[in-house]
C-alpha positions in Angstrom: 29.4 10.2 -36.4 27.2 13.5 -36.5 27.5 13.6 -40.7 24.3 12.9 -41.7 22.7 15.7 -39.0 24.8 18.2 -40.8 21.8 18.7 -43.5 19.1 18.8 -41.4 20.6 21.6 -39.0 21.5 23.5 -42.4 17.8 23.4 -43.1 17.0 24.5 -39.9 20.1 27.4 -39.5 18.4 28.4 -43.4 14.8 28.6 -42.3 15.4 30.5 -39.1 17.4 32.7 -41.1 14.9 33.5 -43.9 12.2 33.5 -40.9 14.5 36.4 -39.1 15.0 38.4 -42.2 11.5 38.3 -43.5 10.1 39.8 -40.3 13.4 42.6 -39.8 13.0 43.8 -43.6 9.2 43.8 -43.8 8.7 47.2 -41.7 11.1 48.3 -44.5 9.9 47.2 -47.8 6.3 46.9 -46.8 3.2 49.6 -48.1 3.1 52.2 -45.7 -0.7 53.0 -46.3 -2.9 53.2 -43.1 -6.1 54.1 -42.6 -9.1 54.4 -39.6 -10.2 50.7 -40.7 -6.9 49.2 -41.1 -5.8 50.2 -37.5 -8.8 49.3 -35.9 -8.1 45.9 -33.8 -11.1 43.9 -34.9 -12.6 42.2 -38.6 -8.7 43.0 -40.1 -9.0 46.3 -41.6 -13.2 45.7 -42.3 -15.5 48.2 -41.1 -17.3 46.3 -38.5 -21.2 45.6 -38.7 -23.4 46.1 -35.7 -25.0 42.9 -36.3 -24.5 40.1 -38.3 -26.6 39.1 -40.9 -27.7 35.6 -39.1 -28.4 37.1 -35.7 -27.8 40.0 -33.1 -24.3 39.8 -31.9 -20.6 38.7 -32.2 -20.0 34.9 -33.5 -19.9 32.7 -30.1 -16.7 31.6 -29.4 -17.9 27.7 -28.7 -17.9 27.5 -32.3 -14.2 28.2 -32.9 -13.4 26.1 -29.7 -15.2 23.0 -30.9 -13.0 23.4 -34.4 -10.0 23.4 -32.8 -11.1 20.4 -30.6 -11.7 19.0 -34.0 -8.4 19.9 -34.8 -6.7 17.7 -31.9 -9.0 14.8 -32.0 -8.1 14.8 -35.8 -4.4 15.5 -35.2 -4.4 12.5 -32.5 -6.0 10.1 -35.1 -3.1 10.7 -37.7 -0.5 10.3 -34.9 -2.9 6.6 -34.1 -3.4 5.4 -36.9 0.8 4.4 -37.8 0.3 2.5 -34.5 -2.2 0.7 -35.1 -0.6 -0.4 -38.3 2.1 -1.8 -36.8 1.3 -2.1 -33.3 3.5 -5.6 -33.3 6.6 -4.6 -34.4 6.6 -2.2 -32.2 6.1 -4.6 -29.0 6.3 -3.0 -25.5 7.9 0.2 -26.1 5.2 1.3 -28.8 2.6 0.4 -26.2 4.0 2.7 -23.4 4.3 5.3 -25.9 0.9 5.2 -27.2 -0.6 5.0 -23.6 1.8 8.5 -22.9 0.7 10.1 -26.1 -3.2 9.5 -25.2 -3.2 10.2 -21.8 -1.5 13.2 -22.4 -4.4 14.4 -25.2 -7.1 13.0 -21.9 -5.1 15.4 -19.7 -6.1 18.3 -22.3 -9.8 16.9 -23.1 -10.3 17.1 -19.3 -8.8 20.7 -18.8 -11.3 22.2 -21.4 -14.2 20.0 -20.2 -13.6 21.1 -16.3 -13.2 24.9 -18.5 -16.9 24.3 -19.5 -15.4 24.0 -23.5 -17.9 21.6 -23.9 -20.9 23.1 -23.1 -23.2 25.0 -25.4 -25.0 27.3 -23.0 
């Protein structure tokens, strides 16, 4: 009965296994050549620039907020659209799951909106 789930949890025993030995055989393999700028914690191994080029200070972090707000909206549009496709075959059941699926993105939109994520002060 469980035959045809025997690939698919191969895949997955094979994947976490190449995940777990990539990450314990880097620290042995891997170039062992640090300097100041590669350990500092900020730009990834760049000397860092007092100011930027288009203004005086660090990029504001709305921007990289309202990308990965981008992100989600665009992410909930792909899950949508297969729906909306075939939103009568799917009868009842695809409607509850569809109301679940968007009111659980609302409760998210509503959490960074009440977080001020939306405001460009």
């Amino acid at each position: 009965m469980l035959d045809p789930y025997i690939p698919l949890v191969l895949m997955f025993a094979l994947a976490f296994g190449f995940a777990a030995f990539s990450v314990a055989i880097a620290p042995l393999v891997g170039p062992r050549r640090y300097n100041r700028a590669k350990l500092d914690a900020y730009e990834c191994g760049i000397e860092p620039s007092p100011h930027p080029v288009g203004g005086g200070g660090r990029m504001p972090v709305a921007y990289y907020l309202t990308a990965m707000m981008f992100i989600l909206f665009d992410i909930e549009m792909v899950f949508l659209f297969p729906y909306a496709v075939s939103a009568d075959a799917l009868g009842l059941y695809g409607v509850v799951a569809v109301i679940l699926f968007i009111v659980t993105f609302g409760f998210a939109d509503l959490y960074v909106w009440r977080r001020g994520g939306f405001d460009w002060d």
